[in-house]
N, C-alpha and C positions, 0 to 999 in steps of 0.2 A: 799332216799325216793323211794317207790318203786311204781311201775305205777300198777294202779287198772284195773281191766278187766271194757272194754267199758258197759257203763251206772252206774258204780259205782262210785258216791263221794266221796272222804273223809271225815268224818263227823270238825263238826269243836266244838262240846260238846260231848265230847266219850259217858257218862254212858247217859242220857237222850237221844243220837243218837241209841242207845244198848237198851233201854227199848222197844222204839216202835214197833220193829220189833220181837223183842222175847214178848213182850203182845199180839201180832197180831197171833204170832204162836202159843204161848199158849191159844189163846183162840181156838183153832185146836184141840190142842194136851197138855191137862190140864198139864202133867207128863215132858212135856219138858224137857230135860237134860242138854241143851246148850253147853258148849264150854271151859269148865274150867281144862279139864284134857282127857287125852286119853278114860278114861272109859266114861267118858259124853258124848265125841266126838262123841265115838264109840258108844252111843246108839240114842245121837240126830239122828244120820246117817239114823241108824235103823229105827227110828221114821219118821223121813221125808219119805224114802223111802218106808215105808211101807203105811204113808198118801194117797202117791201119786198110788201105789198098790191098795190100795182098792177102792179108785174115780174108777180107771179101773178097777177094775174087777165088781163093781156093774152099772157102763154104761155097757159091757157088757153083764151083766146080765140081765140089761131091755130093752137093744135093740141090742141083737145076731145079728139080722140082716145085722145089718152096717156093719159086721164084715166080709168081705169077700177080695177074693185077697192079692195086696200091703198093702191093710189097714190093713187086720190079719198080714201079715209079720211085719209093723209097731208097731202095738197093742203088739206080741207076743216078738219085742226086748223091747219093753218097758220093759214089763211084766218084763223080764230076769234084764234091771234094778232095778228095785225096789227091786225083791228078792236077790241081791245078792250086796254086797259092791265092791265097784271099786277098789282092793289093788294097782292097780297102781297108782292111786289119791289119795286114804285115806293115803298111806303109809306119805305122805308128810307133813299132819295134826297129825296124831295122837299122836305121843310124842314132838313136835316142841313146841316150846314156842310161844305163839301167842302173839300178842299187842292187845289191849283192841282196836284199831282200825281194825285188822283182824277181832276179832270178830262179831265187829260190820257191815264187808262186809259178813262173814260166814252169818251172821242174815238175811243180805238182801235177799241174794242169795236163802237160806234157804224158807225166806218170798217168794219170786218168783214161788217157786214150788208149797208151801201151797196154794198159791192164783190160778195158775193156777187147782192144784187139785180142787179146789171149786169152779172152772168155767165146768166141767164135767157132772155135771146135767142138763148143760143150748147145752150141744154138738146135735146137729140133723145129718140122716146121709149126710147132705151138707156139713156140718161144720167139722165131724169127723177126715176127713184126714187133715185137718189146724192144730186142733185140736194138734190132734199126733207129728206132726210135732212141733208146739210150744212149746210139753212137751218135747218131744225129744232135742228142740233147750236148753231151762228151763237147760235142767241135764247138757249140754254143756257146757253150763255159768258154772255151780256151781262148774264142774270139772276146770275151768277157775280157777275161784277164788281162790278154793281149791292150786292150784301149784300155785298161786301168791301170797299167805299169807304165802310162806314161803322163 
């Protein structure tokens, strides 16, 4: 049995533990890809990453200002996640055979970002550098997961 990254369960009903969280993201992201083969993997990836990409880039967009200092140095590694796949992490998913229980931690994890991206219209710049930091922490987990699902 393998031990889950801190705050993940194991579900104890696989496909209805798997529904929630991928209906949660697809109501995000209609075209969801999910988890079923390298090529899906490889675009959920995309998808996520790029959800979470455009939350930043249109806070930016409507409030430039916040954006100065550590907080751009911050803003700008984010940035660099989003556009670009982690092959040190993703290498570990992407042809692996996953358990219908991986998937359903990939889902959370996945769910974790979505939700924090949809918390980015509600950011002021008080809150900005938390903000950052939480999304930053967000991709940490996932890269977590990511090596522990296999």
């Amino acid at each position: 049995m393998r031990i889950l990254p801190r705050g993940i369960r194991r579900p104890l009903v696989v496909g209805a533990a798997m529904e929630q969280p991928l209906d949660a993201i697809r109501a995000r992201i209609p075209e969801f890809a999910g988890y079923s083969d390298e090529v899906a993997r490889r675009l959920a990836d995309e998808q996520i990453r790029g959800l979470v990409g455009e939350a930043l880039a249109l806070l930016n967009e409507r409030h430039a200002e916040y954006f100065a200092g550590e907080v751009a140095t911050s803003y700008d590694a984010l940035i660099r996640r989003c556009e670009f796949v982690n092959q040190t992490i993703f290498r570990f998913i992407e042809y692996a055979a996953l358990s219908d229980e991986d998937k359903v931690v990939l889902a959370r994890v996945d769910m974790a970002l979505v939700d924090k991206a949809g918390q980015a219209e509600a950011v002021t710049a008080e809150t900005l550098a938390d903000y950052l930091r939480d999304l930053d922490a967000a991709f940490d987990h996932r890269d977590g997961a990511i090596t522990a699902a296999v």
